[in-house]
C-alpha positions as CSV (number, residue, x, y, z in Angstrom):
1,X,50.4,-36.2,-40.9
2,X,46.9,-35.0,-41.8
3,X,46.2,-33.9,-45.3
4,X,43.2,-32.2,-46.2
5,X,40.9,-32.3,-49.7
6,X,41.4,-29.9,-52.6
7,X,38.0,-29.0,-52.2
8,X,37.6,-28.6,-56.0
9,X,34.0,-30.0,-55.4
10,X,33.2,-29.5,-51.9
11,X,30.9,-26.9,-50.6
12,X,30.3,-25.1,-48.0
13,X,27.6,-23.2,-45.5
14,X,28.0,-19.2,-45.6
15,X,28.2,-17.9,-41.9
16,X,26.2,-14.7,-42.8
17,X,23.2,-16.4,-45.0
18,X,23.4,-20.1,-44.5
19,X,23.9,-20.4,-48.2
20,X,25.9,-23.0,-49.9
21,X,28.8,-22.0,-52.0
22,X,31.8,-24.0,-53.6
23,X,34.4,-23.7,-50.7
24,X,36.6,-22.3,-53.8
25,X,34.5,-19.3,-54.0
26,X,34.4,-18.6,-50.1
27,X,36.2,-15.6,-48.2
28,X,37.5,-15.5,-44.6
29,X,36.1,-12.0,-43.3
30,X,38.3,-9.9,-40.5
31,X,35.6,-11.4,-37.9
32,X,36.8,-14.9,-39.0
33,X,33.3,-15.3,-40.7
34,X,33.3,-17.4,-43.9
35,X,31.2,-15.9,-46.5
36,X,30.9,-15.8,-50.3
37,X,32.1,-13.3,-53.1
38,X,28.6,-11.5,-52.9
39,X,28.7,-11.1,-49.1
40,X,32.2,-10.1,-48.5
41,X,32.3,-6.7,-46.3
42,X,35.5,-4.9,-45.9
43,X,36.3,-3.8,-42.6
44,X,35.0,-0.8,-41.3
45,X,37.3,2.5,-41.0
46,X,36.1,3.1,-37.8
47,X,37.1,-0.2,-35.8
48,X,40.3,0.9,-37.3
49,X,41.5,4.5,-35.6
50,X,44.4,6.2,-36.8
51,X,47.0,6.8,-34.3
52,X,46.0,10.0,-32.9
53,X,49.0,12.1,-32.7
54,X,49.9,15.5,-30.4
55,X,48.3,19.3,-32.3
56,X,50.9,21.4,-32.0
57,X,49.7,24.8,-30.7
58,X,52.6,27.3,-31.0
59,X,53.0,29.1,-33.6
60,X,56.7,28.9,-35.1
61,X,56.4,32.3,-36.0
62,X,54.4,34.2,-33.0
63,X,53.5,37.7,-33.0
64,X,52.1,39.3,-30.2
65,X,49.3,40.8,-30.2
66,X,49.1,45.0,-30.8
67,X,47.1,47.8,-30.5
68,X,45.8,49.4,-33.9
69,X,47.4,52.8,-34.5
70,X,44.5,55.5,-34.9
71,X,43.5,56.3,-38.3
72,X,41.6,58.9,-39.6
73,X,38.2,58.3,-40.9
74,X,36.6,59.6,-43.7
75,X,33.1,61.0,-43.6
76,X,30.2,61.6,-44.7
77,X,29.0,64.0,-47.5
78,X,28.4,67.8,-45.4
79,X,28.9,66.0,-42.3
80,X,29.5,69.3,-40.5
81,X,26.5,71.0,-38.7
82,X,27.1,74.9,-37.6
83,X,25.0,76.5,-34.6
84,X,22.9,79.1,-34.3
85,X,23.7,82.5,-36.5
86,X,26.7,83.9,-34.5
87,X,28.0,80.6,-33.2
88,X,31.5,79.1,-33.3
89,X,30.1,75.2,-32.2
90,X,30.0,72.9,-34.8
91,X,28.6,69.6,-34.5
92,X,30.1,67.1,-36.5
93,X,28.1,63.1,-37.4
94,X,30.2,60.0,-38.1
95,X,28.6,57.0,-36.7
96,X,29.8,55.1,-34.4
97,X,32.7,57.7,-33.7
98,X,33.8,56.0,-30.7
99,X,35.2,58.9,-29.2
100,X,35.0,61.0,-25.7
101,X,34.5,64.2,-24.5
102,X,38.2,65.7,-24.2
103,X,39.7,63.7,-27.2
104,X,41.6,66.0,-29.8
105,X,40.2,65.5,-33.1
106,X,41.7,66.9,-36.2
107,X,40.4,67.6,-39.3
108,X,41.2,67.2,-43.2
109,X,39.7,68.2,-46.2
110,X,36.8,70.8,-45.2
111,X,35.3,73.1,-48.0
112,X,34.7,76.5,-46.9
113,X,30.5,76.8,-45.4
114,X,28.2,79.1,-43.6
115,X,31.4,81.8,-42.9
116,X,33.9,79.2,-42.0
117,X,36.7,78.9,-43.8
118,X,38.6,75.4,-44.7
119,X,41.7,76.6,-43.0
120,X,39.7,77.6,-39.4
121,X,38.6,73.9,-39.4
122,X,41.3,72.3,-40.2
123,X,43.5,73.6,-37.1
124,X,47.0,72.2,-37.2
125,X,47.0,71.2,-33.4
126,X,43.0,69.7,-33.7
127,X,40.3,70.9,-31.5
128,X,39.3,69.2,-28.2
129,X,35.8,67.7,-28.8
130,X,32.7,67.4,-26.3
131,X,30.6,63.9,-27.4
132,X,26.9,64.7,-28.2
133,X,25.8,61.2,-28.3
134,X,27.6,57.7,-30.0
135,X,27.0,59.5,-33.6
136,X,27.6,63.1,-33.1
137,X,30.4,65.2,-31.5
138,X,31.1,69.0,-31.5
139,X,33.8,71.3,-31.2
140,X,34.5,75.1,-31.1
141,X,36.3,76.9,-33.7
142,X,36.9,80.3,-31.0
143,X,38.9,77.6,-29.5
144,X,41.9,77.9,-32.5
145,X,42.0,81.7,-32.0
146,X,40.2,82.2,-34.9
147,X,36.9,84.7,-34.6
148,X,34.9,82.6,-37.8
149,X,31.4,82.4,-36.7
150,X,28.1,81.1,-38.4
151,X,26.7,83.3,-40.7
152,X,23.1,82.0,-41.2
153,X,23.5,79.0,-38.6
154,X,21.9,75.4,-39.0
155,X,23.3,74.8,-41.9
156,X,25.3,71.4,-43.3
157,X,28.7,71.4,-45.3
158,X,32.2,70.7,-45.0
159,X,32.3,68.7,-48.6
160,X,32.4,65.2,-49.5
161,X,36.0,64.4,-49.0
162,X,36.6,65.9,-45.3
163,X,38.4,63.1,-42.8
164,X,38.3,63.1,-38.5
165,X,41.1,61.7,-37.6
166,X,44.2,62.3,-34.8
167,X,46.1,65.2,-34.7
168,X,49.1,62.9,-36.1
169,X,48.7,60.7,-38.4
170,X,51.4,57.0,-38.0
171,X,51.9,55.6,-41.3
């Protein structure tokens, strides 16, 4: 049977340096290298990958998707623009309005200007719009039944609390 020697005074040859070092003091690295206490490197995280595993990708709870309700939109201060003296077209701005010529638009909220009253403007059944460019729309007050026309014309009003919105309103 082969015995081998404590070692208690024997030395040996580091694999990284070439360094003697009591072969007490001497690590075996994961490479099978034998180094000493001052050149001892751990393994490296990457040569040892987790287990990858399968990402779930339903949802336990899925909700389709849905289509936003309309809402009505607040605007501007004196967004309302009236015509020429003796006209019932009023152009309204909200940027970005998004809307088309033929949409029904109602509105909420107008103060009383230039000879048209609050309650001409805000029709119960909304007016059908024509689009004057992405930022501007307009709409005619004859088309309520009402007879309100612009008194000087050209000028802006409606208030600072007035909302476009649909002629319903979901809550």
């Amino acid at each position: 049977m082969t015995r081998y020697a404590s070692g208690k005074h024997a030395l040996g040859i580091s694999d990284r340096s070439g360094r003697a070092y009591k072969m007490r003091n001497m690590i075996m690295e994961w490479n099978g290298l034998l180094v000493g206490r001052d050149e001892f490197e751990t393994k490296q995280p990457q040569l040892m990958p987790r287990h990858v595993v399968a990402d779930p990708q339903a949802l336990q709870f899925a909700r389709p998707d849905r289509t936003e309700p309309v809402v009505e939109v607040l605007l501007d201060f004196n967004s309302f623009l009236t015509g020429v003296s003796g006209s019932s077209v009023i152009t309204v701005t909200q940027a970005n309005h998004g809307r088309s010529t033929g949409d029904l638009v109602r509105f909420r909220s107008v103060s009383n200007f230039d000879g048209f009253t609050s309650s001409a403007i805000e029709y119960g059944t909304g007016y059908s719009i024509t689009k004057v460019n992405d930022n501007q729309f307009s709409f005619d007050v004859s088309d309520s039944g009402s007879s309100e026309t612009a008194s000087v014309g050209n000028i802006r009003g409606g208030g600072g609390f007035s909302s476009a919105g649909p002629v319903t309103v979901s809550p």
